[in-house]
Backbone bond lengths (Angstrom), bond angles and torsions (degrees), N, CA, C in turn:
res aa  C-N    CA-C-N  psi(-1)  N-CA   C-N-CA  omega(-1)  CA-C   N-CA-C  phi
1 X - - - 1.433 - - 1.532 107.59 -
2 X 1.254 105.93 111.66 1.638 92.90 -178.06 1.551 115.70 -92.14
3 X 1.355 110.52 174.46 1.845 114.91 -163.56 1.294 115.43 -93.70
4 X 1.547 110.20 -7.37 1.355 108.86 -166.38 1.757 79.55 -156.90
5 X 1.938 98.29 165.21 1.655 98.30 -158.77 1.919 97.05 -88.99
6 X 1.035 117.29 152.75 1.713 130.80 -159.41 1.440 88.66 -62.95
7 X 1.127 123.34 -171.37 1.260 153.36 172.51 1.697 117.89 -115.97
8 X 1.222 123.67 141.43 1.552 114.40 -170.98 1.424 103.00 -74.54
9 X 0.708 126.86 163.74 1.997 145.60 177.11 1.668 103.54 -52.77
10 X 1.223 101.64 -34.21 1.629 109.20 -163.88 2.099 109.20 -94.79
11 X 1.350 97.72 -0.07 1.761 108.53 -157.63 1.804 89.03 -66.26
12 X 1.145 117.66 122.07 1.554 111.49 148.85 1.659 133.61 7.99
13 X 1.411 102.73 -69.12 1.402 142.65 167.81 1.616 94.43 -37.08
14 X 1.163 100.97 -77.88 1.799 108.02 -172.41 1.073 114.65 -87.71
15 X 1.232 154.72 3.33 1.237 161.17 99.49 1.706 117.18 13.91
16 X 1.698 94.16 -79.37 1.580 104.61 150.27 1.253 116.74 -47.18
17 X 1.283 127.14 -78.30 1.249 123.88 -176.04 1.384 120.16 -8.19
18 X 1.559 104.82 -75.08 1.493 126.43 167.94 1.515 130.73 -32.77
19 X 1.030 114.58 -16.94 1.456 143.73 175.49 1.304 108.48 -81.35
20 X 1.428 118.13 -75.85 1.323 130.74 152.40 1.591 120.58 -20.34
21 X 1.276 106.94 -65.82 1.532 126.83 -174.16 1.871 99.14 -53.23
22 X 1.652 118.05 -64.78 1.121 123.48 168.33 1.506 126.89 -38.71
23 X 1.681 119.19 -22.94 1.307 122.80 -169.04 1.651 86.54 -111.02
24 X 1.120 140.41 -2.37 1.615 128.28 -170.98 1.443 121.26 82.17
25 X 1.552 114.53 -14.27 1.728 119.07 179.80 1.679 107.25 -62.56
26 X 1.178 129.71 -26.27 1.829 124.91 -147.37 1.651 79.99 -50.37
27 X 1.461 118.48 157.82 1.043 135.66 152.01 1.648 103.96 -84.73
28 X 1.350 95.39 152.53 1.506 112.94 176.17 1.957 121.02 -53.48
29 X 0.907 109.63 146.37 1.660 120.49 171.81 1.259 102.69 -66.18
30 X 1.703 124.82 138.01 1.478 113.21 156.11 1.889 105.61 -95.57
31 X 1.863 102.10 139.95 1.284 98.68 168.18 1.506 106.53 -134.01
32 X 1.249 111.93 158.18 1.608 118.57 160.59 1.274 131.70 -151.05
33 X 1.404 89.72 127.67 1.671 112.00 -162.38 1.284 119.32 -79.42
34 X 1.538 109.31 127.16 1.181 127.14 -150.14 1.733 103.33 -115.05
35 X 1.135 109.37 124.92 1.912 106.57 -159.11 1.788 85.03 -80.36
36 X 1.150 129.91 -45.38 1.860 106.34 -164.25 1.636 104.46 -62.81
37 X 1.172 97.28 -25.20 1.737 98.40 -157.34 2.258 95.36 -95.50
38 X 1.391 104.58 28.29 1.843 101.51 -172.44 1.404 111.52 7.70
39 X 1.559 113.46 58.95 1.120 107.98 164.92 1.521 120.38 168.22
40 X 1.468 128.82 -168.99 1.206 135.30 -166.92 1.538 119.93 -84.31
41 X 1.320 129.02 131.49 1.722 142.46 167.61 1.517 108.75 -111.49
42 X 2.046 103.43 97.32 1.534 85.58 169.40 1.438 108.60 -75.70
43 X 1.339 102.22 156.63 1.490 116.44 178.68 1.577 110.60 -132.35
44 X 1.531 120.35 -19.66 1.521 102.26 148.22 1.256 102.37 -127.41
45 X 1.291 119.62 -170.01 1.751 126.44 -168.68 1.002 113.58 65.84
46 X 1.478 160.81 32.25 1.017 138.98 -172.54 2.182 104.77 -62.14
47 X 1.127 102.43 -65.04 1.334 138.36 170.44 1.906 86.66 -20.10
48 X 1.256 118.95 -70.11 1.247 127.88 -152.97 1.757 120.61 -50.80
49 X 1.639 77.74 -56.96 1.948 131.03 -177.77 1.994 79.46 -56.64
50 X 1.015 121.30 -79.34 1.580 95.44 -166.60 1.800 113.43 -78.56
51 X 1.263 121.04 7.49 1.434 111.74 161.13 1.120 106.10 -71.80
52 X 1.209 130.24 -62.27 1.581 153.10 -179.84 2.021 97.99 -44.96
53 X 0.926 110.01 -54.69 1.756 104.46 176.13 1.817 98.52 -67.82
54 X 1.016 121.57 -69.17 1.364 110.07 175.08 1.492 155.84 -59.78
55 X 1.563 100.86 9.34 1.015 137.78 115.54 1.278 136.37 -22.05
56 X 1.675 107.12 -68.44 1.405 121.97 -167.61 1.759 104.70 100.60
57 X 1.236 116.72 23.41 1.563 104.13 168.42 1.400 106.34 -142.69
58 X 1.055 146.18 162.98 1.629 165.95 154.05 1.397 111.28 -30.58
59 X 1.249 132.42 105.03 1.750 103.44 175.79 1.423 100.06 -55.91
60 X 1.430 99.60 -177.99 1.327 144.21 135.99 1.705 109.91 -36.92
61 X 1.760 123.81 131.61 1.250 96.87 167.45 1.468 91.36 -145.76
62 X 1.366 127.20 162.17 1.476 123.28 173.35 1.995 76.58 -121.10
63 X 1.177 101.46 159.65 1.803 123.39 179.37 1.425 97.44 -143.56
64 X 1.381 92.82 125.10 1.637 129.66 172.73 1.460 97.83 -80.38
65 X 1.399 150.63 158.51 1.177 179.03 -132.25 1.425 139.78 98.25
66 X 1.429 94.30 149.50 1.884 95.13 -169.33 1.579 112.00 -76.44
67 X 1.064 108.01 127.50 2.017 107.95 -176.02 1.559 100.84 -83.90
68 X 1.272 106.02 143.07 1.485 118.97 167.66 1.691 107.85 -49.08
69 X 1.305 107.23 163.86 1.282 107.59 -173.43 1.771 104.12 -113.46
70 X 1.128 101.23 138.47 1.850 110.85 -150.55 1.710 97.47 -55.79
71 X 1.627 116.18 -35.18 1.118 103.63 169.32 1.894 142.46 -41.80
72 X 1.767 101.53 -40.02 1.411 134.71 179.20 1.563 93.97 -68.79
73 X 1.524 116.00 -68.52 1.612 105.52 -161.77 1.470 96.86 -80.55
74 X 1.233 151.30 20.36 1.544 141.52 168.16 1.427 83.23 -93.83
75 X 1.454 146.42 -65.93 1.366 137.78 -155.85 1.538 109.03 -64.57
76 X 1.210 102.64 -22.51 1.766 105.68 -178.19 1.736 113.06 -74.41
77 X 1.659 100.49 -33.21 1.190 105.04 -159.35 1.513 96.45 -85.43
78 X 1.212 127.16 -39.25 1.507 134.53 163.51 1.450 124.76 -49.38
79 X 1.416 131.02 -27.49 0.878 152.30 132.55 1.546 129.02 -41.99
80 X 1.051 115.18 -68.37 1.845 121.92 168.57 1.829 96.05 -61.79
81 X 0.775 119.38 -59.02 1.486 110.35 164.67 1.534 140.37 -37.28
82 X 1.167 103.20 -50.19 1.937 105.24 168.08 1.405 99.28 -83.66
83 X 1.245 137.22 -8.17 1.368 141.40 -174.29 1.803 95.39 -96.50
84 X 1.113 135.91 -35.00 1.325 126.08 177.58 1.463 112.33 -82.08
85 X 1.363 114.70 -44.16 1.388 129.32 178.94 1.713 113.43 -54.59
86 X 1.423 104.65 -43.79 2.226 117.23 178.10 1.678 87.69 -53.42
87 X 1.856 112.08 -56.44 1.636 125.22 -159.18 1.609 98.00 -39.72
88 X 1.645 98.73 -64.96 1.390 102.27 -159.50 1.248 113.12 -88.69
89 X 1.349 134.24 13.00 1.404 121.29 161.87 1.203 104.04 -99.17
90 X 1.744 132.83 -17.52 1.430 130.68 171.85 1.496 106.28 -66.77
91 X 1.581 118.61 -27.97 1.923 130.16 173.35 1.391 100.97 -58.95
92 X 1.204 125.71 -57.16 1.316 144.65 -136.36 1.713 95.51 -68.39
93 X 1.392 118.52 -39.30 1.678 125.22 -166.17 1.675 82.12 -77.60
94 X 0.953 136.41 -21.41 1.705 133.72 176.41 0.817 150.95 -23.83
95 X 1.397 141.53 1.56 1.482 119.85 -122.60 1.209 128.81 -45.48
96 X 1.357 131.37 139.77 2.087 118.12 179.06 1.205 93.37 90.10
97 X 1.364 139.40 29.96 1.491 122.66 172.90 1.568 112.29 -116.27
98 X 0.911 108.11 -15.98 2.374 121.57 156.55 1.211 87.55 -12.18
99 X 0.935 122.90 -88.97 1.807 135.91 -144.95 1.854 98.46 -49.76
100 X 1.493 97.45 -50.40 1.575 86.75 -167.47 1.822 98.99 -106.08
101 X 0.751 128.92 23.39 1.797 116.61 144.35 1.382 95.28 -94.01
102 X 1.235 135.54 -15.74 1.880 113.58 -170.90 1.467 91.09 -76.37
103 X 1.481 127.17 -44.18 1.419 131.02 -150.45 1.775 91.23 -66.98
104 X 1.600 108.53 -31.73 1.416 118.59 -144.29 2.016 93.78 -66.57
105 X 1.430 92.24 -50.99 1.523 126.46 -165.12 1.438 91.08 -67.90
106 X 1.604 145.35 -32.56 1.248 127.61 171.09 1.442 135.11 -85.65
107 X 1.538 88.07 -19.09 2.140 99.67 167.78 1.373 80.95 -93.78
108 X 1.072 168.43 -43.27 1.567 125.74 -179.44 2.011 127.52 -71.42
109 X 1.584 94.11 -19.30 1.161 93.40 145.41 1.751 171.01 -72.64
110 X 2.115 70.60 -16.30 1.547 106.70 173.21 2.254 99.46 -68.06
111 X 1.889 88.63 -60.42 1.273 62.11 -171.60 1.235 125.43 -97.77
112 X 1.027 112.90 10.92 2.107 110.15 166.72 1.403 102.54 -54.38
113 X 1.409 107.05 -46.83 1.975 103.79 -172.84 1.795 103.56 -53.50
114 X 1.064 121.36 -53.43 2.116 124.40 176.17 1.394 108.07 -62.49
115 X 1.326 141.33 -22.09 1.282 134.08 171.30 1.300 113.66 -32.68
116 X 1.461 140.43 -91.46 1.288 157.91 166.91 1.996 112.58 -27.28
117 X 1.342 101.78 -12.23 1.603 105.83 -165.08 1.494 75.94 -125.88
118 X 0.953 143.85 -86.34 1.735 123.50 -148.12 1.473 122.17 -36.85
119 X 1.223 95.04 154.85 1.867 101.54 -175.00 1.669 120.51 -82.81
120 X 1.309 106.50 131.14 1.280 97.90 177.84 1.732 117.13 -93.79
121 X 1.221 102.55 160.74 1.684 116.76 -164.17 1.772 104.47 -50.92
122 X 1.184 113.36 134.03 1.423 142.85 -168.30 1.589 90.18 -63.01
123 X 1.079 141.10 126.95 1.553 156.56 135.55 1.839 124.11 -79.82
124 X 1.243 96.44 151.67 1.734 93.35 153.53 1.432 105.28 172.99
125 X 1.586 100.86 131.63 1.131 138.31 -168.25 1.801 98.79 -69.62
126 X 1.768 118.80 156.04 1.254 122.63 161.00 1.361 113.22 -77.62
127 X 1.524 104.58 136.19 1.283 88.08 176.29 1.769 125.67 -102.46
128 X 0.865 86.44 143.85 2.118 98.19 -169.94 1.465 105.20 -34.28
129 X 1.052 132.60 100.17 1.259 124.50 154.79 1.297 100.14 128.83
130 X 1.363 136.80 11.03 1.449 163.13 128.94 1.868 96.73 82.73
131 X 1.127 139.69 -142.15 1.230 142.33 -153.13 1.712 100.32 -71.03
132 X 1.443 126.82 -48.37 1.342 112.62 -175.81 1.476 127.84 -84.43
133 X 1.227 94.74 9.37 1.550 107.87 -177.09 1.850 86.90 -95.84
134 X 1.686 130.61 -37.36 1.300 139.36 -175.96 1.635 91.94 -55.18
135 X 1.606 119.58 -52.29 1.273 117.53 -130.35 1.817 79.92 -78.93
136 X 1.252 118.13 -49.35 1.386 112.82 -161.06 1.626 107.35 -70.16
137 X 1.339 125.87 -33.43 1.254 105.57 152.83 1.460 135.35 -43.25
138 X 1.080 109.23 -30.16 1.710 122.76 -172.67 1.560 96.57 -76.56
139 X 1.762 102.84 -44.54 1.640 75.24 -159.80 1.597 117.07 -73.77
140 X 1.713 98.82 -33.58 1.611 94.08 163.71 1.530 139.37 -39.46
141 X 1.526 102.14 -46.45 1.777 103.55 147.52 1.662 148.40 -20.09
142 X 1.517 65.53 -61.97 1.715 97.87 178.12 1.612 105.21 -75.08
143 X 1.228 132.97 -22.64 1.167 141.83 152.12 1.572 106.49 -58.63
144 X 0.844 137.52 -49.42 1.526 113.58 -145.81 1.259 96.43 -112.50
145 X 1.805 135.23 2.68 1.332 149.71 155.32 1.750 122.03 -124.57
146 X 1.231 104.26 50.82 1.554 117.46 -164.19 1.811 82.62 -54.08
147 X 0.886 151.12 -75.26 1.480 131.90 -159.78 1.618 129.35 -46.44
148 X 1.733 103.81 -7.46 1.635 100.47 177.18 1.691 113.29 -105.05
């Protein structure tokens, strides 16, 4: 979802781009993923992101997100763990159950490995001084990047 409205395929701006994009230089898109919205906000590249589609290829993207905090995914992983271990020693009295504790033991391996890398849920705090304390931040912004 981008933050500001795209640029046409044909704009100056992306023109270059496209050039770039064709030789492999474009620098990457910035995005950040926003858990209410299941999904992506570019917030730089706009310009790039449709050279790179008009093209015919994918940009480049670097993704902003908040990482779980090692405390949260250690309790998870300790957890899915005595929870696989009860599974497969309740398999184990089985006979014929090999096949499905191996399967069992590799989707818990799939996701123990993404624990530490998945994104945790998007927050945001009020900020002190409620909308005009927003606006004067903005405009200073808007100062120090008068072109966005």
């Amino acid at each position: 979802m981008p933050l500001s409205p795209l640029s046409p395929p044909d704009a100056p701006r992306v023109k270059a781009y496209r050039r770039r994009a064709r030789e492999g230089t474009l620098a990457p898109v910035l995005l950040w993923f926003v858990t209410p919205l299941d999904g992506w906000l570019i917030l730089d590249g706009h310009d790039r992101a449709v050279a790179a589609l008009a093209e015919g290829s994918d940009p480049d993207c670097v993704v902003l997100a908040r990482a779980v905090d090692d405390d949260v995914w250690r309790r998870q992983l300790r957890a899915m763990t005595d929870e696989h271990e009860r599974r497969t020693a309740e398999l184990a009295r089985r006979p014929g159950t090999e096949d499905l504790r191996h399967r069992l033991a590799q989707g818990l391996g799939a996701v123990l490995a993404d624990l530490p890398y998945e994104a945790a849920r998007t927050v945001a705090w009020p900020l002190p001084g409620g909308p005009a304390a927003w606006d004067d931040l903005a405009a200073r912004a808007m100062f120090e990047c008068p072109r966005d």
